[in-house]
C-alpha positions in Angstrom: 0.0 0.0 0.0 3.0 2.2 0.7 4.3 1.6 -2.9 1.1 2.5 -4.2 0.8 5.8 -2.8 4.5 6.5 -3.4 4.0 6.4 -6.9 0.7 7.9 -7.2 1.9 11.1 -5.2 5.3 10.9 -7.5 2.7 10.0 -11.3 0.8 13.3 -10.2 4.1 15.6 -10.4 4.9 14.0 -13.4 7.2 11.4 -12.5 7.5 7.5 -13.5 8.2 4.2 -12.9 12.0 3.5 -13.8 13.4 0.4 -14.1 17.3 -0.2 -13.8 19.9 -3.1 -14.9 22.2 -2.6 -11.6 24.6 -5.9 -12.1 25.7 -7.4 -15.8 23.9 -9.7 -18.2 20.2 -10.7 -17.1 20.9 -9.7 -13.5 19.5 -7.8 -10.7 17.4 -4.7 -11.6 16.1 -1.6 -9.0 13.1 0.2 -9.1 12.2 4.1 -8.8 10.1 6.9 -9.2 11.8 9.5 -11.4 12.1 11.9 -14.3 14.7 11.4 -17.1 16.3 15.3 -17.7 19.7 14.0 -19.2 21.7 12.1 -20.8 25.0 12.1 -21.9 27.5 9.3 -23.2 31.0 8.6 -24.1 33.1 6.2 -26.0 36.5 5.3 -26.8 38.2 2.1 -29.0 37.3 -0.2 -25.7 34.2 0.6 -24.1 31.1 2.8 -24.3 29.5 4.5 -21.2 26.0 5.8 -20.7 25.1 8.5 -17.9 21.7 8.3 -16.9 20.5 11.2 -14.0 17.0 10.7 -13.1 15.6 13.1 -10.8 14.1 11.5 -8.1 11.8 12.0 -4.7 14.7 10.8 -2.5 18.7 10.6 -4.1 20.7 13.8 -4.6 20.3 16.2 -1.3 21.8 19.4 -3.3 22.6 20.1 -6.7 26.2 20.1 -4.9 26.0 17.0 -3.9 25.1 16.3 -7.1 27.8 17.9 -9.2 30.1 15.5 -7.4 28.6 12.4 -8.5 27.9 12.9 -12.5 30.7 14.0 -15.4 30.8 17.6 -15.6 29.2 17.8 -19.7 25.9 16.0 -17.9 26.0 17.7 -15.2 25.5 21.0 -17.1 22.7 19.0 -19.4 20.7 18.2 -16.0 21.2 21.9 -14.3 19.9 23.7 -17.6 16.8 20.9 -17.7 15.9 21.0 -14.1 15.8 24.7 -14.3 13.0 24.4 -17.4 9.5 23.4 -16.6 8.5 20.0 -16.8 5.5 21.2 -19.3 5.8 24.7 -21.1 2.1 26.3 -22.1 2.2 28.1 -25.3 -0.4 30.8 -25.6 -0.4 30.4 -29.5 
């Protein structure tokens, strides 16, 4: 019942229900209420990385806090999108 009302509450400010891979292959997954403002990857000639940052009800305490934990390009990506509305109304 908890769950429920967790993501109702979170649905009705416009997030949803994310689903993560959090261990390789078919392995473990986690589940989340979020929004998706960026994204940002990299690659070189061994490996390819993919930056996800979801803004959540309950992970980052600051956008301090935050800074420390993402690549600097994505961190700018997120800053500018969090600062935008979720929804923009045109009045065309």
């Amino acid at each position: 019942m908890r769950r429920y009302v967790e993501v109702e509450d979170g649905r009705q400010e416009g997030f949803g229900e994310v689903v993560v891979r959090v261990s390789p292959g078919q392995g473990r997954k986690q589940r989340f209420s979020g929004v998706l403002p960026g994204e940002w990857g990299r690659s070189t000639s061994k490996r390819v990385e993919v930056f996800r940052a979801y803004r959540t009800l309950h992970i980052a305490q600051s956008r301090g806090e935050l800074r420390d934990l993402l690549p600097a390009e994505l961190y700018d990506m997120v800053a500018d999108a969090v600062d935008q509305p979720a929804i923009e109304d045109l009045d065309i």
